[in-house]
N, C-alpha and C positions, 0 to 999 in steps of 0.2 A: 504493500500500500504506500502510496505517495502521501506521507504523514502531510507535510506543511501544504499540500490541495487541500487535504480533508481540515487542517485546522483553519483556512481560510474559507471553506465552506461552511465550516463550523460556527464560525463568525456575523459568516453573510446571514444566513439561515436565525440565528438564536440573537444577532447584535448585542453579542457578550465578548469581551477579550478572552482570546484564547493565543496560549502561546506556545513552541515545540522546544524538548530541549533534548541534546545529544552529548553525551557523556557531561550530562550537568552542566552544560553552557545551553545559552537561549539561542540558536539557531535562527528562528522569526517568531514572528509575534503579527499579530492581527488588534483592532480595537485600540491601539495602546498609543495618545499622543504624544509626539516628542517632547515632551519634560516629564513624561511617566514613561517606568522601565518597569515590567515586572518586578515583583517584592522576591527579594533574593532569603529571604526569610521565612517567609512563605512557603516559596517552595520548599526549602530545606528542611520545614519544621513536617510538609507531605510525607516529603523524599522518606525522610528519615522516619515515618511511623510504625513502619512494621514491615511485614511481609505481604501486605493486601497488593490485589493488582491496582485496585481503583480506593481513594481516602478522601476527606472532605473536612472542610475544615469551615466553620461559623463563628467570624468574630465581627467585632463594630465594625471594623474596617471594613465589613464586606464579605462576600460567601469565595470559597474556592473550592475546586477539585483540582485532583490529580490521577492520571492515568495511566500507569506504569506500563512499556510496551516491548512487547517479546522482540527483540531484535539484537544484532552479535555486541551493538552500542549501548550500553545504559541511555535508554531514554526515556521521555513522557510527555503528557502533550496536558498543561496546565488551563485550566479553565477560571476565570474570577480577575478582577473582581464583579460579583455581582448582587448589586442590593435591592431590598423590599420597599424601599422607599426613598425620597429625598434626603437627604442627609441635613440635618441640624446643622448648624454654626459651629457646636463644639465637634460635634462629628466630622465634620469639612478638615476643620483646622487638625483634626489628630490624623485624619487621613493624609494629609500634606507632610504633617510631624513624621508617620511611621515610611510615606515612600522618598521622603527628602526633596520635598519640591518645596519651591519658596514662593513667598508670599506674593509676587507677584505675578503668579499663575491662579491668585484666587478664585478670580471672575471665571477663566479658562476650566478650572477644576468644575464648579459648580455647573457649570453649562456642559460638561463631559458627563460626568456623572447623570446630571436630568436627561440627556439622552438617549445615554444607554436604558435597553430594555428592564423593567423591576421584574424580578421573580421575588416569589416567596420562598422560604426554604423547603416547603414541600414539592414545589412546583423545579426548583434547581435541582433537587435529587432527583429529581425524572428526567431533567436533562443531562446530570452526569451518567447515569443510566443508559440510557439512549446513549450516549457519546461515546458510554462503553459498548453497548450492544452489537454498534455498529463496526466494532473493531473489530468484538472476540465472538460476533453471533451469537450470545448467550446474556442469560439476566447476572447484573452481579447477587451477590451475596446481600439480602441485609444486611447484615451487621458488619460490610466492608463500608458501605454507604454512611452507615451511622456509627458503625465504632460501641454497637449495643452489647460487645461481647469484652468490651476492656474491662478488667480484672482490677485496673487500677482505680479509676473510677470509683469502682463499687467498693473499694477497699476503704479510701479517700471520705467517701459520703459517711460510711459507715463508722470510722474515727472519729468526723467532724460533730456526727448525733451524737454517738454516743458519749465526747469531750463537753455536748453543751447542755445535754440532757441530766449530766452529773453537777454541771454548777448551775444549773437550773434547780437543781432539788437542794444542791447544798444554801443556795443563796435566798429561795424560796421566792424565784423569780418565777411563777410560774402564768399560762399564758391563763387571762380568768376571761377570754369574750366571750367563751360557747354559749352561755346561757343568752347574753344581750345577742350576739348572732341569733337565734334564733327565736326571740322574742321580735325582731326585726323583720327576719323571712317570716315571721307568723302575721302580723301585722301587712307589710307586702301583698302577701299573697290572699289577703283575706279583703284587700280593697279597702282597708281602713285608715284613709288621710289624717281624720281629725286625731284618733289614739296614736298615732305615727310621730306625729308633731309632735305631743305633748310628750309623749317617751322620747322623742331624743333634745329635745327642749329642756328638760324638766329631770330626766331621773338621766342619761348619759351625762351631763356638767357635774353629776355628782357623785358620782361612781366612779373609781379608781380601776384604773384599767392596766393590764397587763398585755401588749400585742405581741410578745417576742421581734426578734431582731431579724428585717427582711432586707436591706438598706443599706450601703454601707456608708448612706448621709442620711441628714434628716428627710431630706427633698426626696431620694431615693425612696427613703422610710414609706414617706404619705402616698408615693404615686403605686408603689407596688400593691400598698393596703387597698387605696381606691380597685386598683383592677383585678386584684381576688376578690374584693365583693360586689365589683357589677355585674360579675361573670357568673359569680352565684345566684344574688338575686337575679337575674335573667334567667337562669337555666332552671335554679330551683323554687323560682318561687311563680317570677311571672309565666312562664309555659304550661308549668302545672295550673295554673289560677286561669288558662285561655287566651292568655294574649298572643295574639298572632307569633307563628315564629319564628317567620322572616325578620318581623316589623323586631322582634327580640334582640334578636341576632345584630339588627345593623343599629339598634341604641346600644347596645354594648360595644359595636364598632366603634361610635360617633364620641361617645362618652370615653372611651379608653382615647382617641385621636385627643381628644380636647385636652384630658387628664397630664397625658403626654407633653401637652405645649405649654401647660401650666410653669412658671418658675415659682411662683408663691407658695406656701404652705396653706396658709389662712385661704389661698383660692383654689386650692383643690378640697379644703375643710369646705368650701360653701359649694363647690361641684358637687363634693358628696354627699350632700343633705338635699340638693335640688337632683337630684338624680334619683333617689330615696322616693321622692314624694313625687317625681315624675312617672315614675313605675307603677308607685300605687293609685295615683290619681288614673293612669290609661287602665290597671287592670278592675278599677270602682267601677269604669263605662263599660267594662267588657266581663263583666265577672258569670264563670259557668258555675251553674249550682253542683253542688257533690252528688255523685250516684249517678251523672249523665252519661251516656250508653258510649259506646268507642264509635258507630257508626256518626252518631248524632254529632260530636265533638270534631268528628272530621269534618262533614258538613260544614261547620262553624268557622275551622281550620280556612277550610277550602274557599268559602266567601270570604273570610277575611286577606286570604290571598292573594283573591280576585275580584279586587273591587275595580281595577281598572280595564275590567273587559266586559261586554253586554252576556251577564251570564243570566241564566236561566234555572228552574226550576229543574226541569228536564237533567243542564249539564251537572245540577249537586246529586241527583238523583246515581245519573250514569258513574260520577266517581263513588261511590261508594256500592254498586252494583246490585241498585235497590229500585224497586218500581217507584213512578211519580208516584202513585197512592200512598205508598207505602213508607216513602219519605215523609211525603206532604201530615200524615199524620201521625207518625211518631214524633215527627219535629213539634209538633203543635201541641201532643201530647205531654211530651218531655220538659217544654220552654214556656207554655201558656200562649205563645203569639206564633204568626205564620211564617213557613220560612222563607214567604214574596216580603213580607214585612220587616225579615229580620239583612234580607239584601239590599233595602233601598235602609236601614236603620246604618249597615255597617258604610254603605257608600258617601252617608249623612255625616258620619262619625270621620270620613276618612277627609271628607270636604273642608270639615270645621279646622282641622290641623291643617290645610294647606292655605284657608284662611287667617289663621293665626299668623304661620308661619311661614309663608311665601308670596310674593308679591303677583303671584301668576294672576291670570283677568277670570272674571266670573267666566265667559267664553272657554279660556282653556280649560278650567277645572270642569266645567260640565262637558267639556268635548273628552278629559282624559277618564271620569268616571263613567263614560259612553251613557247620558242622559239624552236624551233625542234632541232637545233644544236647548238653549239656553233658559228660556224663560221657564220651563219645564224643571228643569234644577231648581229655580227661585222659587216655584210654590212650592214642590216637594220639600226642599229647605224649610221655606215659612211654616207649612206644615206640622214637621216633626220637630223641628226645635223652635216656633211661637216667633221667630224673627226672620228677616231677610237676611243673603249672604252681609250684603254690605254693612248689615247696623253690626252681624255679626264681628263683624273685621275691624271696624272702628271700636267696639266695644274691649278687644281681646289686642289689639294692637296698639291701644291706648297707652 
C-alpha cells in the first residue's frame, strides 16, 4: 500500500490531520499548517504504549491515534489533532504552549482549529477504526481503541479510593447529600415548584453539606457538581415524570454548554437553582399520572416528539401497533381527555416556549407546528390558554 496516498486521502475524506512516519521520523503530513508540526510527544507517548497495532490517546489538546504498520520500517500513520468542539481561550493558549507556536499565530490557530472537522470521541474511535480496517481488513480490538484492559489504571483508581476513603473515615469527612439528592429528585419529579423553592430556599442555606472533592479548583468544584446533577435530574427524574426525551436530552445539553462558559461560582450557584425549577416547572405542564400503561406513555412520548409535523390520530395509533379505537379509548380512558385534545394541548405547550423564547413570527411558529393557517393557530391558542399569541409574548417577555 502507498501509505502517504492513503494518508492524504485520509485527510481529504475525514478533514483531520493525519501524518506518516518511517522509522520515527514524519515523512509527510497532510492538514498540518506551516507553524504547526506534529507533536513529537504525542507521538512518542503512542509509539511507546504497548504492543497494540492501533492506540489512542484523549487529552485537552485534542484527540489522536496511532496506527502501527507491518512493514520491514518501523512505521505508522498518526491521526489528531482532533476536537469536539471550539477551543476556549485557555485551551487555544495551552494548545500553542504544548506545540511551541507563538503568539503571533493566534488568530491563524483559532481559524485552523474552527475549521477542521469536530468529532466526538465516540464518533473519532470509529474513525481510527475504519483507518485501521482499511489497512489490516479487520475490526480492531476494543480494548486497543480504549486501553479498557490496562492493568495500571485499575490498579491506580483502586489506590486513589481506597487512600481517600481511609481519610475520609479517619477525618469524618464524609459525603452527607444522598438524603437532600433525593428529597430534590422527589420534589423534581413530582412537579412540585412551590415545595422546590422553599426547600432549597429555606432548609439547603442551613444545612451543612459535605460534596466530596470533584475539582481540583473551586471553579472546577461547582461546574462538575452542576453537570452530575443535571444529568441526573434529567434522566432520573424528568423522563420518569414524562417529559419529553429529546426535549430532556438537549436541556441537559444546553445547560451543561452554559455551565461550561460560566467563570463565576455565584453564577453557576444561580444556573443551578434556575435549572432546578426549570425542570420542574416543564414536568408541573407535563406530569403522567402513576400506573399509566407502557402503550399509553408512548403515545404521549410520540406527540410530544412530534409536535412539528401534521400528525394524526391514525399515525399514534400505527406507532404503537394499536387500532384507532382502541387507542382513541384507552387514551381517554387512562388521561380523562382525548388524544385529538391532548395533540393540539402539546403543540399549544410547544408554541408558548417559542413565544417566550424566540423571536420567530406568529406565521413561522404556526407554519413549523403544521397548523393550516395562521389565524387558525391564534384561536386555537386563545382557546386553550384564555389569551392571544401576542399578549402571550408581551406578557412572558416582559
Amino acid at each position: 500500500m502507498n501509505y502517504k496516498d492513503y494518508c492524504q486521502i485520509l485527510f481529504a475524506a475525514q478533514n483531520i490531520p493525519v501524518a506518516y512516519y518511517k522509522n520515527n521520523k514524519c515523512e509527510v503530513c497532510y492538514g498540518y499548517p506551516s507553524y504547526l508540526a506534529p507533536n513529537p510527544g504525542f507521538y512518542e507517548e503512542l509509539a511507546s504504549s504497548g504492543q497494540n497495532i492501533v492506540s489512542s490517546l484523549f487529552t485537552d489538546d485534542g484527540y489522536y491515534g496511532l496506527i502501527q504498520l507491518n512493514t520491514k520500517y518501523p512505521s505508522s500513520i498518526l491521526i489528531g489533532p482532533v476536537f469536539s468542539t471550539n477551543l476556549s481561550e485557555k485551551n487555544i493558549r495551552n494548545f500553542m504552549h504544548v506545540h511551541s507556536i507563538s503568539l503571533e499565530y493566534k488568530e491563524n490557530v483559532v481559524e485552523y482549529i474552527n475549521h477542521l472537522s469536530h468529532y466526538s470521541y465516540y464518533q473519532f474511535s470509529n474513525i481510527l477504526a475504519l483507518a485501521f480496517f482499511a489497512i489490516y481488513k479487520k475490526k480492531p480490538e476494543l480494548e486497543d481503541l480504549y486501553s479498557i484492559n490496562d492493568s495500571t489504571i485499575k490498579t491506580q483508581m483502586a489506590k486513589k479510593v481506597s487512600e481517600s476513603y481511609y481519610a475520609a473515615r479517619e477525618e469524618q469527612n464524609i459525603h452527607g447529600t444522598y438524603i437532600l439528592e433525593q428529597q430534590i429528585l422527589n420534589y423534581v419529579k413530582s412537579g412540585n415548584v412551590a415545595q422546590l423553592e422553599k426547600f432549597l430556599l429555606e432548609t439547603v442555606k442551613n444545612q451543612p453539606l459535605s460534596e466530596g472533592l470533584v475539582g481540583d479548583t473551586p471553579l472546577r468544584q461547582a461546574k462538575n457538581i452542576f453537570l452530575g446533577q443535571v444529568a441526573t435530574i434529567g434522566k432520573f427524574a424528568a423522563i420518569p415524570a414524562g417529559l419529553d426525551i429529546e426535549l430532556t436530552y438537549q436541556l441537559i445539553d444546553q445547560y451543561s454548554l452554559e455551565c461550561e462558559r460560566l467563570q463565576n461560582i455565584a453564577d453557576i450557584t444561580a444556573l443551578q437553582y434556575n435549572m432546578l425549577i426549570d425542570f420542574t416547572k416543564r414536568i408541573s405542564e407535563k406530569i403522567v399520572p402513576s400506573g399509566l400503561s407502557k402503550e399509553i406513555y408512548s403515545c404521549i412520548q410520540y406527540v410530544n416528539g412530534h409536535v412539528n409535523e401534521n400528525i394524526s390520530v391514525t399515525d399514534v395509533s400505527n406507532y404503537i401497533y394499536r387500532s384507532r379505537s382502541y387507542t382513541l379509548s384507552h387514551f381517554k380512558e387512562e388521561l380523562g381527555f382525548n388524544l385529538g385534545e391532548y395533540i393540539i394541548h402539546a403543540k399549544i405547550q410547544e408554541a408558548k416556549s417559542l413565544l417566550a423564547f424566540t423571536d420567530k413570527s406568529l406565521s413561522e411558529i404556526s407554519h413549523h407546528l403544521c397548523f393550516s393557517s395562521q389565524s387558525y393557530f391564534q384561536n386555537v391558542f386563545k382557546k386553550v390558554t384564555g389569551e392571544t399569541p401576542l399578549s402571550y409574548r408581551k406578557k412572558t417577555q416582559k
